[in-house]
N, C-alpha and C positions, 0 to 999 in steps of 0.2 A: 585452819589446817586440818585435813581428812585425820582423823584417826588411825594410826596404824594397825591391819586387821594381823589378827593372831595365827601364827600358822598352825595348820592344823594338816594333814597326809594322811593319805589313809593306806596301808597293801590289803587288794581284793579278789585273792584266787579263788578258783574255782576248783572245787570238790571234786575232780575228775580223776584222779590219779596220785602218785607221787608228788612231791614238791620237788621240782629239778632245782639244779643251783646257783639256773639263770634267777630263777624266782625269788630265791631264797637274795639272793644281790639286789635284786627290786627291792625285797623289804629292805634291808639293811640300809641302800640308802636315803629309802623315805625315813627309816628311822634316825639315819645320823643329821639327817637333813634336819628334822625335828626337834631333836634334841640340841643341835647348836643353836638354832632359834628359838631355844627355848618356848617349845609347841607341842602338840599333840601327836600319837600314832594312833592308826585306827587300825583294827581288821576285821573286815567285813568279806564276808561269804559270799560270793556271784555264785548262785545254785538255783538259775532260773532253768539251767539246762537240763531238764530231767534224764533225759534220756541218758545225756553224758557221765549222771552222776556216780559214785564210787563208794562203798559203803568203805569207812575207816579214812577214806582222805582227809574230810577236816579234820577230826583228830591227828592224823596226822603233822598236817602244817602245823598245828597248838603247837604238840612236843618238838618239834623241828625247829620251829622260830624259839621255844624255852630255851632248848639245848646250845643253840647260840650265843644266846643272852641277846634277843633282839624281846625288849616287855614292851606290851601293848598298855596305852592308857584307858581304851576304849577299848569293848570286840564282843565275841561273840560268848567270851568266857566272865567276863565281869561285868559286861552289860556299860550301860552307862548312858548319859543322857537323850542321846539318837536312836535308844535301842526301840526294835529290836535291831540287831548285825547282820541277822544272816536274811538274802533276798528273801525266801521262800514265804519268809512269817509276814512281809513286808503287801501283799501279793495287792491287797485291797487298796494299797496308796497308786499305783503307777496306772489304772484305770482312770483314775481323773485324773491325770496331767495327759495322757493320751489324747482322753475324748475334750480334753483344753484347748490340744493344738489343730484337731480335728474343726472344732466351734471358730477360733483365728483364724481359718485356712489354711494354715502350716502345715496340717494330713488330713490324707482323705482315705475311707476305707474303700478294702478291695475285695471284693467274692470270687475271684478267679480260682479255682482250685487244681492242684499239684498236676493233675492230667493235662490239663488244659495250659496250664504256661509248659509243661513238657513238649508239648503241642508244638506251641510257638516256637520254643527252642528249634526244633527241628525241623521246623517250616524255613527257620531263618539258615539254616545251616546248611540247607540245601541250593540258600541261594547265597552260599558263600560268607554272608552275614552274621555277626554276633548279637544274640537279642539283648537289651537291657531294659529294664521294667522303670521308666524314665520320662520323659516330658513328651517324647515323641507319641508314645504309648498310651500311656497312661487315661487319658481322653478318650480313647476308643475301647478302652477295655469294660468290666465290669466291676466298674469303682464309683464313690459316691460325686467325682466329677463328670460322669458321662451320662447316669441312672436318676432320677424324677426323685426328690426327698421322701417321698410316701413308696415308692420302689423300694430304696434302702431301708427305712421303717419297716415294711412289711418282712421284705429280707431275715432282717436281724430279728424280729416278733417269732419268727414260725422257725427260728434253731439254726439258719442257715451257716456256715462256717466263713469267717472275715478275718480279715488282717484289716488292721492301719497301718497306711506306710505315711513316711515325711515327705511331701510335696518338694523336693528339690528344684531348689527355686532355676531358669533356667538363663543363660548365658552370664553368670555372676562370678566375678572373680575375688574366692575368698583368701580375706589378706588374715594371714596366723604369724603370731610368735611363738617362737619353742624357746625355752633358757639354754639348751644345748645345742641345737640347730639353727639358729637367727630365723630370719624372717623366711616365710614361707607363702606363697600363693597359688590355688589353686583355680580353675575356671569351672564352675558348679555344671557344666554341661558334660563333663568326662564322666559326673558321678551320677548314681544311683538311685529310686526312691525305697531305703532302706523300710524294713519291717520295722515297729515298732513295740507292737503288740498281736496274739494271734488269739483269736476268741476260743480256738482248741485245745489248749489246756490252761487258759486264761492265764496267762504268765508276758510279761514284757520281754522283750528281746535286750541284750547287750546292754545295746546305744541308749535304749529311753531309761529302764532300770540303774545306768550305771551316773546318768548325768542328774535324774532326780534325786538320787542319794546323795551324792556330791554335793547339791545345792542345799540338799537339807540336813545335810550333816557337817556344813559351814566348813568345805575343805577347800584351801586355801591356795594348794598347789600338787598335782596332780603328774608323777613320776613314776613312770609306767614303760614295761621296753616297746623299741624300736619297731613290732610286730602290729601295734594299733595307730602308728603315722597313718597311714592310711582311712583312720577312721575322724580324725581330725578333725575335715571341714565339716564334717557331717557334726559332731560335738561344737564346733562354732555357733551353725546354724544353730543348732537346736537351743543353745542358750539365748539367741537373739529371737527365735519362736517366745518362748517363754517370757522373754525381758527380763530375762537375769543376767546380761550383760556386764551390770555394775559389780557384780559376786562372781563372775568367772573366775574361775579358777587358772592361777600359771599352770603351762603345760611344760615339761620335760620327758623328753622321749632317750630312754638308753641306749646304747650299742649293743648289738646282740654278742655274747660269748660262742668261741669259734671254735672249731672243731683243731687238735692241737697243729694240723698240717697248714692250717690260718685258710680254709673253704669253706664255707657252707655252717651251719649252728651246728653246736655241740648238741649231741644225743644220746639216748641211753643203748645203741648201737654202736657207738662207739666207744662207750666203757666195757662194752662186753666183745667188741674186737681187741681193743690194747690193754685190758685187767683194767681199771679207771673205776671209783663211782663216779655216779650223776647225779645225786639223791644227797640228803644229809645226813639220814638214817633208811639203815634196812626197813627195804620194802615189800611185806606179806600181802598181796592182794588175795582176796576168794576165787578169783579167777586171771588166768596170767600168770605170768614168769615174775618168781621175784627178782628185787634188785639188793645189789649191795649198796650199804650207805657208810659214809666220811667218818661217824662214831665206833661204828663197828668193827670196820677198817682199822682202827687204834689214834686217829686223829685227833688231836686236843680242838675244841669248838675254838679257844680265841685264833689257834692257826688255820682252824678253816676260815674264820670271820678275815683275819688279816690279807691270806691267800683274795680271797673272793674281794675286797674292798678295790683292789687292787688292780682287778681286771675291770679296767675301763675309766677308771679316776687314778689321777696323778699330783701327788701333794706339792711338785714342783720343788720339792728337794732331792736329795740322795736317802732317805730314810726311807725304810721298807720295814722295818717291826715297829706295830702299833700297837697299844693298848688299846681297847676300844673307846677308852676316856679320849687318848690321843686321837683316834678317828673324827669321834665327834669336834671337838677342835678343831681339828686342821678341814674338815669336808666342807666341798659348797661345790655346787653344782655346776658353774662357771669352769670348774677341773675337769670335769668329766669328758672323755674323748666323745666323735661324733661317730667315726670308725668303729668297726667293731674290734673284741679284746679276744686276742688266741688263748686258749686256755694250755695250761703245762700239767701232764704229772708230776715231770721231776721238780719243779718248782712246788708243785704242793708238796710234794715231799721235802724240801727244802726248807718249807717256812715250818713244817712240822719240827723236824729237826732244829731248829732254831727254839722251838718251845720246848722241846726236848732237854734239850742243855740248862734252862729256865727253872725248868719245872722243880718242887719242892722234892726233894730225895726221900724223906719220910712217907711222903703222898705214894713215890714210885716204891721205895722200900717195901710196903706194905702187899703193892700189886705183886713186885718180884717174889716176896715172901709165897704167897698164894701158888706162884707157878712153878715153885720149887716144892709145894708140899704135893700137888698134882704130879709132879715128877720124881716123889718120891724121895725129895733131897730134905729133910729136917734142919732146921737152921735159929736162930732166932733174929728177929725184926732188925736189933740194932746192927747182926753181923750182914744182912740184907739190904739195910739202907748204904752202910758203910762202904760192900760192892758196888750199889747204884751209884754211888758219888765218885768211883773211880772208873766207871764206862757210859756214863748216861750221854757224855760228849762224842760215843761213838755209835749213840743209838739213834733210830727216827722214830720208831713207832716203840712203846712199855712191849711190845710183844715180842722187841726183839731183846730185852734185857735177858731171858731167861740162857739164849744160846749163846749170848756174851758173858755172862758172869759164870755159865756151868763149871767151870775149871776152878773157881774161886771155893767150890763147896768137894768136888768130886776130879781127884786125880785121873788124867787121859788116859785111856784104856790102849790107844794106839796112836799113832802118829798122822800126823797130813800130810799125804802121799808130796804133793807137791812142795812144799812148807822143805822136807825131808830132802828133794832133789836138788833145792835153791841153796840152801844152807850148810847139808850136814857135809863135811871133810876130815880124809881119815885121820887127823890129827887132832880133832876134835874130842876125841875119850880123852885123853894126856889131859886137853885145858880144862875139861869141866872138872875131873879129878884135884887138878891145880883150885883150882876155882872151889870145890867139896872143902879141900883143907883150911883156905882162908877162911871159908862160912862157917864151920865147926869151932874155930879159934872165939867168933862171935860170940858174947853174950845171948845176945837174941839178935834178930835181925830188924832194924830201923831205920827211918831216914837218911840217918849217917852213915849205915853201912853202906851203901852206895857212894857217894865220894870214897871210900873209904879204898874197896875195890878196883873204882876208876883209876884211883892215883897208882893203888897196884900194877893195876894189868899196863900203865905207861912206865911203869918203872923197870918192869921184866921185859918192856916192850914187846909183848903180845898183842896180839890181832884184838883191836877193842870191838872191831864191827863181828869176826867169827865169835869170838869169847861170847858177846849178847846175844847173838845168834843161836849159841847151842842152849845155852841157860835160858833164853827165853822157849825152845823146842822141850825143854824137857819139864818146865814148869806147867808152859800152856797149852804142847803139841801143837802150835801152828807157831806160824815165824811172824804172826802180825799179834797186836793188840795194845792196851797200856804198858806203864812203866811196869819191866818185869821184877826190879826192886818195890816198888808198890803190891805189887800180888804175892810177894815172897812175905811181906811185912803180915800181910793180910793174913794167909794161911800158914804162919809161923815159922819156926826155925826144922823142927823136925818133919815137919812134913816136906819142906822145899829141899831137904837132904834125903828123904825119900822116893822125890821126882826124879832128883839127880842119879842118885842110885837106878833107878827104873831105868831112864835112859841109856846110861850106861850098859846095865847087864842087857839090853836088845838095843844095840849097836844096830842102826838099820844102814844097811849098803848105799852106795853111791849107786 
């Protein structure tokens, strides 16, 4: 019996920009994939594309994938047996496996140059025709199938500029599996003879660079989104060029994340139409508009991880908050929809809030503490966390605790115009008054002063709804929040008889 091979995943973005959040979901689930199979994560650099490249985005994705808690076993920051990670350093391996499958037949080089297939382009275009650089072609052109072996030699001796392309083999119908897609077949005549390598800035394209790593970095199963189906059969081929058929690697292709109207992919054009990130952290590029990202925003990482795990896998229960221990547990790729996944603000907002309610009060107290001394409000930690544990349930984001608890530290200077129309009626002075004399009877004010009051205002049978209604306008000045016996406990006896008073002496009209 075969040996069971180890799984091993790699995420391999490219240095071009930002790490959007479709990406950022790519790793995550090679990582969760990983980790339940107890196997490797890799991340490796695709930085063959010069031109494209972006000074600060790998760093970028580092800190982006930390801040998640997505760790790498392998990469470009700890190195590790396949190293080096990143293509660029790699540049001298993907030359011989090129000129490999050039020697097998499986590609032949081409001296056409950029003017000259423009050429063609527009030769064909005119006669209504779409050119492709293909079986039909490729014979007649100036490639090492159509040119005398000492032609080519000479060629390439005296500097001339070449690609290899792959010999796409012709009327062949390529049979693929995907783990999320089932079975797939292409007919090798639709497609392309892809570039491989180009002798002009000596660098491998995509396709050969991406399949020679994989082979030699014993990766296992290969979970990439929906945007490289397309390149597929051409990744078939080439491992059956090679005869490393036995080591191929599974393929898993994602669903793309949707824009939230559920059309077309989500974009950083449409964070900056609806307020949205697209990013996981702020993004400063040297050139370009920045973007906002998900940390900065005030997001907790496990709600962004949870939010993102979510779009486009389905655990097949009704649970929706996951630890990321829990993720790894429940994932397997077999879940994963084939559709694409609409994405939600208010949903991210949702799962944020839910971590919100979670979160350590001490952790939050600390933040609140900070934004109260910016605001000028002096307090100490414990009377700071002790707020945070009676509004964190009405917060989403730490940034909003500082406008919710401000009442808790500093008496309302005026009322909320609206709050005051809903509520206040003129008989209202008389109760709260009523209501001052029980409070002053108090010792202090406590948990039990509450029943204590209730039982009251049913026994005088007064309005329980106006009665909370004015005591909570004159404590908080708006008509929403927590328990107004809660906030009265918090900022004590004499100050909540001071609120009352306030209110009182500016009676504000109906």
């Amino acid at each position: 019996m075969a040996e069971k091979r180890r799984v091993r995943v790699r995420f391999a973005p490219s240095p071009t920009g930002a790490l959007h959040i479709g990406g950022v979901r790519t790793a995550l689930y090679n990582y969760l994939f990983a980790r339940h199979n107890g196997g490797d994560f890799i991340l490796r650099i695709e930085d063959t594309d010069s031109q494209r490249f972006v000074p600060g985005a790998e760093a970028y994705i580092i800190e982006s994938l930390k801040w998640c808690g997505i760790k790498t076993d392998e990469g470009v920051e700890q190195g590790g047996p396949h190293a080096p990670y990143r293509q660029s350093e790699r540049k001298e391996i993907y030359l011989k496996y090129a000129l490999q499958l050039v020697e097998n037949g499986s590609a032949y080089y081409a001296f056409d140059s950029a003017d000259e297939l423009n050429a063609l382009r527009k030769e064909y275009e005119a006669e209504g025709k779409t050119f492709a650089y293909n079986y039909e072609v490729r014979e007649k052109l100036q490639t090492s199938l159509n040119l005398s072996a000492e032609e080519v030699k000479s060629r390439i001796d005296r500097g001339d500029q070449w690609v290899i392309r792959f010999k796409m083999p012709e009327n062949e119908n390529v049979e693929m599996d995907d783990i999320i897609r089932g079975h797939i077949s292409i007919n090798s005549s639709t497609l392309d003879d892809k570039v491989l390598y180009k002798s002009a800035d000596q660098l491998p394209t995509y396709h050969l660079a991406n399949i020679v790593d994989d082979h030699l970095m014993e990766i296992s199963h290969v979970i990439r989104g929906e945007e490289w189906l397309p390149s597929l059969p051409l990744h078939y081929l080439l491992y059956r060029a090679f005869g490393w058929t036995d080591t191929q690697p599974q393929f898993a292709h994602l669903p793309l994340l949707l824009k939230p109207q559920g059309q077309g992919k989500l974009s950083k054009r449409d964070g900056d139409k609806f307020g949205f990130p697209v990013f996981p952290l702020d993004w400063h590029p040297e050139e370009g508009e920045p973007a906002k990202g998900y940390r900065e925003e005030g997001y907790f990482p496990q709600a962004f991880i949870n939010m993102l795990a979510l779009l486009g896998w389905n655990p097949g229960t009704e649970q929706e908050i996951f630890s990321m221990d829990e993720l790894i547990e429940a994932f397997s790729l077999e879940k994963v929809s084939k559709s694409g996944a609409r994405f939600s603000p208010d949903k991210a907002k949702w799962f944020n809030q839910q971590y919100m309610k979670k979160a350590d009060d001490a952790m939050l107290g600390k933040q609140l503490l900070e934004m109260l001394a910016k605001d000028g409000i002096n307090t100490t930690e414990e009377r700071a966390t002790k707020a945070v544990s009676l509004i964190k349930e009405r917060a989403t984001f730490p940034c909003d605790l500082l406008p919710l608890t401000r009442y808790f530290f500093v008496a309302p200077d005026k009322y909320d115009e609206k709050s005051v129309q809903k509520v206040w009626k003129a008989d209202n002075k008389v109760l709260l008054e009523k209501l001052r004399e029980k409070l002053v009877a108090e010792p202090e004010l406590t948990e039990a002063t509450e029943q204590k009051i209730h039982e009251w205002i049913l026994s005088e049978q007064l309005s329980m709804g106006q009665m909370m209604n004015a005591f909570r306008l004159a404590v908080l000045g708006i008509s929403q929040g927590p328990s107004v016996f809660a906030i009265a406990e918090f900022i004590g006896k004499e100050e909540t008889l001071k609120r009352i008073d306030a209110l009182i002496n500016n009676i504000p009209t109906k």
